[in-house]
PDB file with one MODEL, atoms N, CA, C and O in Angstrom:
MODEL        1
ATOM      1  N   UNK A   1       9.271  13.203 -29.933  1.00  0.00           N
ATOM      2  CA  UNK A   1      10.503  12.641 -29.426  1.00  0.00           C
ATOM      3  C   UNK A   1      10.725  13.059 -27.975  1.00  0.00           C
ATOM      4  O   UNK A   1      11.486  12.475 -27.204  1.00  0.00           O
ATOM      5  N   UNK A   2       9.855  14.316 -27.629  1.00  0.00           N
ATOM      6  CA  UNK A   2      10.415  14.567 -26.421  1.00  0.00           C
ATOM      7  C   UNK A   2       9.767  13.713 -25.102  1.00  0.00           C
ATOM      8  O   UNK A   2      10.195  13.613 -23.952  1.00  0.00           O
ATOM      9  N   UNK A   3       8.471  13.100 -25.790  1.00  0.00           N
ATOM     10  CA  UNK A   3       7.913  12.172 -25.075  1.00  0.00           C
ATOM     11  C   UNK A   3       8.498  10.826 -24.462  1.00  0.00           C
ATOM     12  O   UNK A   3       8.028  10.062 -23.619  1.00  0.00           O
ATOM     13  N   UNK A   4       9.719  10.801 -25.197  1.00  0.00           N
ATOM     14  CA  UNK A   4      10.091   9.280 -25.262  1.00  0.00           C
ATOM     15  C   UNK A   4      11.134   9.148 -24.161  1.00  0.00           C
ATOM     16  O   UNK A   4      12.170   9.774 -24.384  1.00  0.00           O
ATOM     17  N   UNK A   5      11.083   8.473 -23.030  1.00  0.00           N
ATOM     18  CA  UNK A   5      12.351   8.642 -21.856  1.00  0.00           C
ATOM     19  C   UNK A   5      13.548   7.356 -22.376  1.00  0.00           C
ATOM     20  O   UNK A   5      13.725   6.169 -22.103  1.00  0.00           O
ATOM     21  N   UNK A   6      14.080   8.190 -23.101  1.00  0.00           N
ATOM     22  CA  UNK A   6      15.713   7.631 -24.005  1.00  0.00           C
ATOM     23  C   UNK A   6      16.880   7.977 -22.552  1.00  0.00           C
ATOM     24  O   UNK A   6      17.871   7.250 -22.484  1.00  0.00           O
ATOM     25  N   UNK A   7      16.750   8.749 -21.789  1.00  0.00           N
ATOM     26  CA  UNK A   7      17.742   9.199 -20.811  1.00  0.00           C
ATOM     27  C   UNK A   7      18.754   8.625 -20.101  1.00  0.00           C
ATOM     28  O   UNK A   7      19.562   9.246 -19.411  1.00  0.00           O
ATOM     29  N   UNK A   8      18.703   6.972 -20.329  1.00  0.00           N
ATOM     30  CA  UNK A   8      19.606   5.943 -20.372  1.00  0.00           C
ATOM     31  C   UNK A   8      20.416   5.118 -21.403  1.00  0.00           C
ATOM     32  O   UNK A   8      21.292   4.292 -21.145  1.00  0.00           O
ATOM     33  N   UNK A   9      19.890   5.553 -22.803  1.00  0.00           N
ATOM     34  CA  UNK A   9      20.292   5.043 -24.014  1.00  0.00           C
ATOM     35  C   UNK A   9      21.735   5.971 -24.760  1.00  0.00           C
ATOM     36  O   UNK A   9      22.243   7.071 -24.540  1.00  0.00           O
ATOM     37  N   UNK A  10      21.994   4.901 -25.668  1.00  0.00           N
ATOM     38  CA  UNK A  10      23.210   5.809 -26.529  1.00  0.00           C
ATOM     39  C   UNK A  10      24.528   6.180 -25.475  1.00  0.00           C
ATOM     40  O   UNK A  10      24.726   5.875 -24.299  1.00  0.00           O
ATOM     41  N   UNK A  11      25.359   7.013 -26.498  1.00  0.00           N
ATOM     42  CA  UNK A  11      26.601   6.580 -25.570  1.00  0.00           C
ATOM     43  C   UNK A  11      26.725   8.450 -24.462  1.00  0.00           C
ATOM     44  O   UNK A  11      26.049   9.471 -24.591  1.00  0.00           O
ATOM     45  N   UNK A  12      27.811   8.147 -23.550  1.00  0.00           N
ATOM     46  CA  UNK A  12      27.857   9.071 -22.871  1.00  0.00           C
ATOM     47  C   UNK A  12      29.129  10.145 -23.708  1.00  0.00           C
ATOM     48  O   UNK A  12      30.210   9.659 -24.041  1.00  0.00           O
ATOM     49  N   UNK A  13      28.892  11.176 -23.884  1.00  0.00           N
ATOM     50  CA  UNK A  13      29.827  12.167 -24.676  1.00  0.00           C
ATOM     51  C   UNK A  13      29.564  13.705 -23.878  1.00  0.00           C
ATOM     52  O   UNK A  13      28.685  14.560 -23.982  1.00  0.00           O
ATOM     53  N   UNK A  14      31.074  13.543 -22.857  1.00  0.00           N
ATOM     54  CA  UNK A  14      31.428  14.811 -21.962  1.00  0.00           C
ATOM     55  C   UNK A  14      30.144  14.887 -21.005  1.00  0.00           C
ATOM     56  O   UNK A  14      29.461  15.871 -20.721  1.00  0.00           O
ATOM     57  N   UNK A  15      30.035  13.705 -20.638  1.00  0.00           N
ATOM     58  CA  UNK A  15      28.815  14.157 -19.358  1.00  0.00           C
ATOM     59  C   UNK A  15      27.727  13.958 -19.682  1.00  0.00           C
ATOM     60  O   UNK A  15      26.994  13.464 -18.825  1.00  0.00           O
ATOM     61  N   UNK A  16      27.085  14.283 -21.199  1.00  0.00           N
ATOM     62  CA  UNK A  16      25.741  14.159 -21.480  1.00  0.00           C
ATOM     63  C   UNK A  16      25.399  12.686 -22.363  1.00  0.00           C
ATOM     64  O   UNK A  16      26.332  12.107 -22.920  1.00  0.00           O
ATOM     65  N   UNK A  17      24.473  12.328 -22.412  1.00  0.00           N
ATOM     66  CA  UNK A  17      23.894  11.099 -22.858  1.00  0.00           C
ATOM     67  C   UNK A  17      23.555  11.315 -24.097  1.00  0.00           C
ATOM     68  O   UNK A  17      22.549  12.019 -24.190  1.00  0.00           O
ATOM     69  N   UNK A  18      24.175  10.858 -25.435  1.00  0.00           N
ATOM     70  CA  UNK A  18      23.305  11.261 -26.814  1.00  0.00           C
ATOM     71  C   UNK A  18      23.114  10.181 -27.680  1.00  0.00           C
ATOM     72  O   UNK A  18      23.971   9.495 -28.237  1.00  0.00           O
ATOM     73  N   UNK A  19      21.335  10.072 -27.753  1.00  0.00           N
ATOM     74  CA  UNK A  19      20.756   9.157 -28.478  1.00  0.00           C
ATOM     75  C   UNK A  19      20.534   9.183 -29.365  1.00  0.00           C
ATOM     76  O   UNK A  19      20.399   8.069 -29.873  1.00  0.00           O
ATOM     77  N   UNK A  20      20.308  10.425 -30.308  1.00  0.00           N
ATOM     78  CA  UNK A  20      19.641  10.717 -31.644  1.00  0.00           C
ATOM     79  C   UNK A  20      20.283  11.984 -32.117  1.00  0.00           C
ATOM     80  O   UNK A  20      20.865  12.925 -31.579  1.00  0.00           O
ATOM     81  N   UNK A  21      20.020  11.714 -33.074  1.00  0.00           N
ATOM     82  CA  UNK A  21      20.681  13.470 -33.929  1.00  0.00           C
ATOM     83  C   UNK A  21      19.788  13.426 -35.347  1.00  0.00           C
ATOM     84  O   UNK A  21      19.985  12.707 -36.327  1.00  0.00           O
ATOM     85  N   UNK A  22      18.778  14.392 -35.144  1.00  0.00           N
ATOM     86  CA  UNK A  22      18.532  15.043 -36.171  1.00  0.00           C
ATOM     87  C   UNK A  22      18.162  16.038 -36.805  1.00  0.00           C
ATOM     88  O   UNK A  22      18.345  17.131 -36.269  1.00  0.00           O
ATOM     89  N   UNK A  23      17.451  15.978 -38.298  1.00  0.00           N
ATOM     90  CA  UNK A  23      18.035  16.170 -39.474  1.00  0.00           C
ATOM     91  C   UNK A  23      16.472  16.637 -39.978  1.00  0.00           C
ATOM     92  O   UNK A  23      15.518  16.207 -39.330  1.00  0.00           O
ATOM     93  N   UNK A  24      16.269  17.396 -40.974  1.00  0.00           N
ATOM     94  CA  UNK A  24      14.779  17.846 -41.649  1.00  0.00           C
ATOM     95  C   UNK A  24      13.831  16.439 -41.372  1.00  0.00           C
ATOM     96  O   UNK A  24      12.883  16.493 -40.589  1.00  0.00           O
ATOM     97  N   UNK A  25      14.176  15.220 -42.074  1.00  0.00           N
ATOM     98  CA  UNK A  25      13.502  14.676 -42.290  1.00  0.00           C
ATOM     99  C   UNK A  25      13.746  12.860 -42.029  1.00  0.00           C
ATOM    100  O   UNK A  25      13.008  11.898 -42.241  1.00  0.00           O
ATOM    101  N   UNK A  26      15.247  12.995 -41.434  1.00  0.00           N
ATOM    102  CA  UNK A  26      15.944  11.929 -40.938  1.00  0.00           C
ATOM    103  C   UNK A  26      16.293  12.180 -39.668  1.00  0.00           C
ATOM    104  O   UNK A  26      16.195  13.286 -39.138  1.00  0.00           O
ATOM    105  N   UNK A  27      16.901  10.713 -38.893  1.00  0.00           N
ATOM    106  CA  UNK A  27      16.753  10.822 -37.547  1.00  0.00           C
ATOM    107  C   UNK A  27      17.991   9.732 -37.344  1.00  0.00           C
ATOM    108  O   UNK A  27      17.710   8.546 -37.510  1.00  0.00           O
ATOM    109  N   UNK A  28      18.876   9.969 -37.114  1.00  0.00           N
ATOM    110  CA  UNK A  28      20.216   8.845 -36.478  1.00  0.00           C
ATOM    111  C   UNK A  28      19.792   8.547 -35.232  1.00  0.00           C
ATOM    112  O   UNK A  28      19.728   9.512 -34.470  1.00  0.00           O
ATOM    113  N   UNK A  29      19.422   7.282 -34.716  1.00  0.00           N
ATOM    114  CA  UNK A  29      19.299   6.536 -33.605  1.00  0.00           C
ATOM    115  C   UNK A  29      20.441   6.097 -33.022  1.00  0.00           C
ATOM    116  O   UNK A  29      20.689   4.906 -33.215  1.00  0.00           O
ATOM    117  N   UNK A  30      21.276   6.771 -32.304  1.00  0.00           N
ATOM    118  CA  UNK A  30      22.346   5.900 -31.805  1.00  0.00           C
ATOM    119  C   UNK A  30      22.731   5.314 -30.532  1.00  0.00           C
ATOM    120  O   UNK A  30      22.987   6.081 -29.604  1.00  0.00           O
ATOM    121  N   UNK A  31      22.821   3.805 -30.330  1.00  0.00           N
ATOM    122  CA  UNK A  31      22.804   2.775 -29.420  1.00  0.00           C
ATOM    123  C   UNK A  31      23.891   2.359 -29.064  1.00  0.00           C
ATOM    124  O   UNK A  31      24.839   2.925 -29.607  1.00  0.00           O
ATOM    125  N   UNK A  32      24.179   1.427 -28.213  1.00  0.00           N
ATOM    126  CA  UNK A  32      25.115   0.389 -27.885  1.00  0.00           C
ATOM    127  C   UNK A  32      24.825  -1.316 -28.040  1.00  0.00           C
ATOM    128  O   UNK A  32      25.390  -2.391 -27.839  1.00  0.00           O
ATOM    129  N   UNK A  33      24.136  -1.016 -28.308  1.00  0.00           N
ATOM    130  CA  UNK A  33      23.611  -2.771 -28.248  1.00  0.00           C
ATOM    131  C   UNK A  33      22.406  -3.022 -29.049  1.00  0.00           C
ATOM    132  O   UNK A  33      21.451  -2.381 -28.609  1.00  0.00           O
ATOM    133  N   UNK A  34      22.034  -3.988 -30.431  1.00  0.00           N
ATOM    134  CA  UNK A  34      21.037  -4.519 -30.813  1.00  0.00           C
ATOM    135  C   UNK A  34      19.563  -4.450 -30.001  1.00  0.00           C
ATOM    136  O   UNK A  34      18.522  -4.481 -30.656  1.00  0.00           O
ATOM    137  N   UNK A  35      19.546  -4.377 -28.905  1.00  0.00           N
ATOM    138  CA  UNK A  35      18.804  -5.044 -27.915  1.00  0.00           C
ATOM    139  C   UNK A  35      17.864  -3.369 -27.898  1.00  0.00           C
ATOM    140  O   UNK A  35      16.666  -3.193 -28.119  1.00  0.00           O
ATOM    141  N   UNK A  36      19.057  -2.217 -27.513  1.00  0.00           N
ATOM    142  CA  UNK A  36      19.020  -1.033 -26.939  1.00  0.00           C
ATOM    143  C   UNK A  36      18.150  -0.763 -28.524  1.00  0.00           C
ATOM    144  O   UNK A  36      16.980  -0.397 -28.418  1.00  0.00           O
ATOM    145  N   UNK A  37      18.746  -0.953 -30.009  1.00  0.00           N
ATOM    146  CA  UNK A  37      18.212  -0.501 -30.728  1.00  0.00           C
ATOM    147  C   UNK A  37      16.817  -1.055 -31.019  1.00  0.00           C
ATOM    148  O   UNK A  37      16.022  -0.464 -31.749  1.00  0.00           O
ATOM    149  N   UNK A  38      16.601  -2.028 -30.511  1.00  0.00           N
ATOM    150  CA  UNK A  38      14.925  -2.767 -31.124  1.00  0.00           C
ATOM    151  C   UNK A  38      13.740  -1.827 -30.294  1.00  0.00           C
ATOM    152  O   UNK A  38      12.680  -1.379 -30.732  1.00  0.00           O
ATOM    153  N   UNK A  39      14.196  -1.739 -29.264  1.00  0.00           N
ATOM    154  CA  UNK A  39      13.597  -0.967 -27.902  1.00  0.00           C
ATOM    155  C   UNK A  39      13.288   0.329 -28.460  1.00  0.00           C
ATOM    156  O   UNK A  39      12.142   0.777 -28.466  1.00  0.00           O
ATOM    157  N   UNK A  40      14.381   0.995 -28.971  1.00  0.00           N
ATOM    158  CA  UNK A  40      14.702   2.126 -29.268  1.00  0.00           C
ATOM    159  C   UNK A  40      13.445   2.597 -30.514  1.00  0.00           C
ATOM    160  O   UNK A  40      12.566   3.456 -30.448  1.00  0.00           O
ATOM    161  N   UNK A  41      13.835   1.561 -31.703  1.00  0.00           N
ATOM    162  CA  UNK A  41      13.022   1.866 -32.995  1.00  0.00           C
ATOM    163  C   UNK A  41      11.345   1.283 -32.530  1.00  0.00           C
ATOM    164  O   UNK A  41      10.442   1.942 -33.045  1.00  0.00           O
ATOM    165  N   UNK A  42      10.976   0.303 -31.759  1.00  0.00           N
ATOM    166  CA  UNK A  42       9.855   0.046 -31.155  1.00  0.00           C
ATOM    167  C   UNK A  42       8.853   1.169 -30.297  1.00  0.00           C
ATOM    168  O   UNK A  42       7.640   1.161 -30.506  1.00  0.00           O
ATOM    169  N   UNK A  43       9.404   2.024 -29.425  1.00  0.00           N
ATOM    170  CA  UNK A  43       9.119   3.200 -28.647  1.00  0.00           C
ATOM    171  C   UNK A  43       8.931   4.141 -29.906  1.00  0.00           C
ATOM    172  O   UNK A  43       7.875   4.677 -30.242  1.00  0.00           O
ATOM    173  N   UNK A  44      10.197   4.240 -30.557  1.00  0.00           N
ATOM    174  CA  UNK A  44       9.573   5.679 -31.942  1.00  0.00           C
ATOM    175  C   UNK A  44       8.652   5.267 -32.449  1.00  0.00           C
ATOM    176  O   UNK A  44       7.761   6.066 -32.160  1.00  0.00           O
ATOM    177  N   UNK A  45       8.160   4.332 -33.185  1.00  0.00           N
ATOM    178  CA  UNK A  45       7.065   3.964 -33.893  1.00  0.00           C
ATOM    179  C   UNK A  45       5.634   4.015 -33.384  1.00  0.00           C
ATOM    180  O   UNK A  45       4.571   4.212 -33.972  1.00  0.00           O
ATOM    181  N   UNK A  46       5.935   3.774 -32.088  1.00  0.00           N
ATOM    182  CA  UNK A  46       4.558   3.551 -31.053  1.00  0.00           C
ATOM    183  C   UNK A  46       4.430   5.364 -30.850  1.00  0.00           C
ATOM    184  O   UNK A  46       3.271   5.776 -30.913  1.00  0.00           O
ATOM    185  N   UNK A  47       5.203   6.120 -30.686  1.00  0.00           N
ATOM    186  CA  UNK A  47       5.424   7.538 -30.700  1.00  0.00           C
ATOM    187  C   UNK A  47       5.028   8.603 -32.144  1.00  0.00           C
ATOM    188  O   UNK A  47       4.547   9.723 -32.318  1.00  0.00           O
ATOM    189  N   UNK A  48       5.471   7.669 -32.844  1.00  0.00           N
ATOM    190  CA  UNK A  48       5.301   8.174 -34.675  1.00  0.00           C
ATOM    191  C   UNK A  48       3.561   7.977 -34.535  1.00  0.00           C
ATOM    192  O   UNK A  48       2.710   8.860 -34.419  1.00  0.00           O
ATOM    193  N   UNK A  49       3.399   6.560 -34.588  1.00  0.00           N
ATOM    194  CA  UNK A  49       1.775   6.485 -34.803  1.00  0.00           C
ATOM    195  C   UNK A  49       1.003   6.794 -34.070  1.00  0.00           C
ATOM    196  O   UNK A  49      -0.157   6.576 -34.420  1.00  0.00           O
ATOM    197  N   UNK A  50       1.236   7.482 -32.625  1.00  0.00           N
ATOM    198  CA  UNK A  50      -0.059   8.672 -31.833  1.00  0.00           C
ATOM    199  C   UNK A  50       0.061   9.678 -32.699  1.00  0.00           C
ATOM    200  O   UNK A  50      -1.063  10.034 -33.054  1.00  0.00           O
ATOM    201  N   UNK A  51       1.105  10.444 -33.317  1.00  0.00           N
ATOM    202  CA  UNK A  51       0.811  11.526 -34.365  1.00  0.00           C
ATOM    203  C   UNK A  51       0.612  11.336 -36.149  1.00  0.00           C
ATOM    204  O   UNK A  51       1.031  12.187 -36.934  1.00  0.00           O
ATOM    205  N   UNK A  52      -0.043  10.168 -36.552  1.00  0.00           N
ATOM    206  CA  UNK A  52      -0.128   9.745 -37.534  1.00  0.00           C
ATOM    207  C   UNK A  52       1.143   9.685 -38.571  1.00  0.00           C
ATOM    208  O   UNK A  52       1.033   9.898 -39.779  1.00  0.00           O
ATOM    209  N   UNK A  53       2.290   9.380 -37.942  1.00  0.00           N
ATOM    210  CA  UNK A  53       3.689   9.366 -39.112  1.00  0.00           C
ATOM    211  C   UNK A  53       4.176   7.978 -38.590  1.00  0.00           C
ATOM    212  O   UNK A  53       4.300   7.522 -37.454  1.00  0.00           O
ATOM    213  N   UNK A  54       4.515   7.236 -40.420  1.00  0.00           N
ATOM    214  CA  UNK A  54       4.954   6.072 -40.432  1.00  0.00           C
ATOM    215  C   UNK A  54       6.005   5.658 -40.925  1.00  0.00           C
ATOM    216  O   UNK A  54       6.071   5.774 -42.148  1.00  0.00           O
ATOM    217  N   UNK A  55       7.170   5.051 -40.234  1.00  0.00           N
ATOM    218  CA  UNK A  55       8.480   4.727 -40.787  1.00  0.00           C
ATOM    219  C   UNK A  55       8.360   4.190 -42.072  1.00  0.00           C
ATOM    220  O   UNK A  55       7.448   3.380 -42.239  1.00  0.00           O
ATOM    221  N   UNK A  56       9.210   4.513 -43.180  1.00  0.00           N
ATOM    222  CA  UNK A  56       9.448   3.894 -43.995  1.00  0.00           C
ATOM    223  C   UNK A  56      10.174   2.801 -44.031  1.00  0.00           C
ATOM    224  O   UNK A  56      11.245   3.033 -44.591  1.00  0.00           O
ATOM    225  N   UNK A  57      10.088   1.914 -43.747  1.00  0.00           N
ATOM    226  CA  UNK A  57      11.226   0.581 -43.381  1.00  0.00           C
ATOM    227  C   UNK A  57      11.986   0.586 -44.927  1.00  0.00           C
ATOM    228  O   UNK A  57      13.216   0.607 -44.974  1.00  0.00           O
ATOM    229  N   UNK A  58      11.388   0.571 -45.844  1.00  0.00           N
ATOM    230  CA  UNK A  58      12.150   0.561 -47.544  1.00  0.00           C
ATOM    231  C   UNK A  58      13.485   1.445 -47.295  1.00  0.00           C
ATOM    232  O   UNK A  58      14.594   1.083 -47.686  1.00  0.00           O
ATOM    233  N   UNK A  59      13.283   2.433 -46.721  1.00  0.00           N
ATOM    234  CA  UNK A  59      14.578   3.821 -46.893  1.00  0.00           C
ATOM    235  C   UNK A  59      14.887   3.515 -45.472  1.00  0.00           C
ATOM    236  O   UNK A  59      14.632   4.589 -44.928  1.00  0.00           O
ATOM    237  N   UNK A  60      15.301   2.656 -44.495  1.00  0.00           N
ATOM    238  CA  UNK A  60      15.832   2.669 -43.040  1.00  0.00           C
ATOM    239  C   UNK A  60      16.566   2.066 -43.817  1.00  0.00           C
ATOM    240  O   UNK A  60      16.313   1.443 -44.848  1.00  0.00           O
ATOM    241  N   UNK A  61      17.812   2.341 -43.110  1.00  0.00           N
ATOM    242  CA  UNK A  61      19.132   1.968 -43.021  1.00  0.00           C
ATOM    243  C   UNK A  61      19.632   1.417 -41.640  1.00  0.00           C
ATOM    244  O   UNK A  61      18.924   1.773 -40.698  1.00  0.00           O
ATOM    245  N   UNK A  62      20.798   0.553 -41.295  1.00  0.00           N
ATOM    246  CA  UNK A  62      21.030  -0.033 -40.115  1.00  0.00           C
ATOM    247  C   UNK A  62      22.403  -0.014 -40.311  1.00  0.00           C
ATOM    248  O   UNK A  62      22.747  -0.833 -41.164  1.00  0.00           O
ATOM    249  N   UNK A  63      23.709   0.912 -39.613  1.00  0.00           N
ATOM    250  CA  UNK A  63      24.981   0.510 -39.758  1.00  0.00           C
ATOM    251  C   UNK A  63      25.507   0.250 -38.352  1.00  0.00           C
ATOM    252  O   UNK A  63      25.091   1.080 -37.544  1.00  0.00           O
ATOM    253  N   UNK A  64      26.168  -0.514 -37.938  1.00  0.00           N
ATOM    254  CA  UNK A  64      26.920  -1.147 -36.798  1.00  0.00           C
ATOM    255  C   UNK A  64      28.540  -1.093 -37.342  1.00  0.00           C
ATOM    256  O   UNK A  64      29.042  -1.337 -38.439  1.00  0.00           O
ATOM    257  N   UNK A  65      29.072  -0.679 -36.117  1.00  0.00           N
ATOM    258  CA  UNK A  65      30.478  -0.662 -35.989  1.00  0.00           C
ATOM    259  C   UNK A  65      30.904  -1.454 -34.719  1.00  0.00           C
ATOM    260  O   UNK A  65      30.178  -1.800 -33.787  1.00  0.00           O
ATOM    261  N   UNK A  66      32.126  -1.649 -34.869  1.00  0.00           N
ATOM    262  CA  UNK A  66      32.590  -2.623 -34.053  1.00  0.00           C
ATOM    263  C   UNK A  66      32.303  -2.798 -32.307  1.00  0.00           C
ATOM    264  O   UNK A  66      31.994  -3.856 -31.759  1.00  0.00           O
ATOM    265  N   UNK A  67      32.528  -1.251 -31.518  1.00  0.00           N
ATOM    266  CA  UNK A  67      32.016  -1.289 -30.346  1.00  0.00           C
ATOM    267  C   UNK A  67      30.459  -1.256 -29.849  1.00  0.00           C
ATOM    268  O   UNK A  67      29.853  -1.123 -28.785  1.00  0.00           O
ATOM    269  N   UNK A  68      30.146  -1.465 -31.297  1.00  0.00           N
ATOM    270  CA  UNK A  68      28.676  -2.144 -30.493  1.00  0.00           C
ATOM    271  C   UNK A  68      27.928  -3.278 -30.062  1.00  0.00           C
ATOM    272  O   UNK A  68      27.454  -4.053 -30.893  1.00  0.00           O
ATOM    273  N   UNK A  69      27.744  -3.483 -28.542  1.00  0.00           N
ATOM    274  CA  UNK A  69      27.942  -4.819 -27.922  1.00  0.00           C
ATOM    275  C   UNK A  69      26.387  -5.853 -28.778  1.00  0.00           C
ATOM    276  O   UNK A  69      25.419  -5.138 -29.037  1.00  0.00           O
ATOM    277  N   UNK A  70      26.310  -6.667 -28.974  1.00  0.00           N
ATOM    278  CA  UNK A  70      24.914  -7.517 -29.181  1.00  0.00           C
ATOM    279  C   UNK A  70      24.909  -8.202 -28.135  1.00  0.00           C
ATOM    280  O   UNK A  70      25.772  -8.862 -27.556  1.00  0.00           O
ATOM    281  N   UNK A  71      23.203  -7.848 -27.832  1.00  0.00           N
ATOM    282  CA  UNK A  71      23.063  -8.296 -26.134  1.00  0.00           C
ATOM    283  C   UNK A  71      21.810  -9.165 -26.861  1.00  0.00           C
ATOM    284  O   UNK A  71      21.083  -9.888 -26.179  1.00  0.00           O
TER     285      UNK A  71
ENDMDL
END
């Protein structure tokens, strides 16, 4: 993950930029825009498979709330 230049993504909270938060074995991706998230889950995967780990798409989940723009 640290490979991945996210440094424009996700929302701004007190100054700093936060894209992701995680977890043992889960990973919250968080975006502003559809667009930001395809980009987003496209780059991890391409990142996952140089170290041989593969999303489970069966167990991904996708929740959107209202201030998130679709670009």
């Amino acid at each position: 993950m640290k490979d991945l230049n996210w440094d424009d993504k996700g929302y701004l909270v007190d100054g700093k930029r936060i894209s992701t938060l995680r977890f043992a074995d889960d990973i919250i991706i968080i975006f502003t825009s559809t667009a930001e998230v395809e980009e987003m889950l496209n780059e991890l995967n391409v990142a996952g498979m140089k170290i041989e780990l593969d999303m489970n798409m069966s167990k991904t989940q996708f929740m959107v709330n209202g201030v998130t723009r679709d670009s």
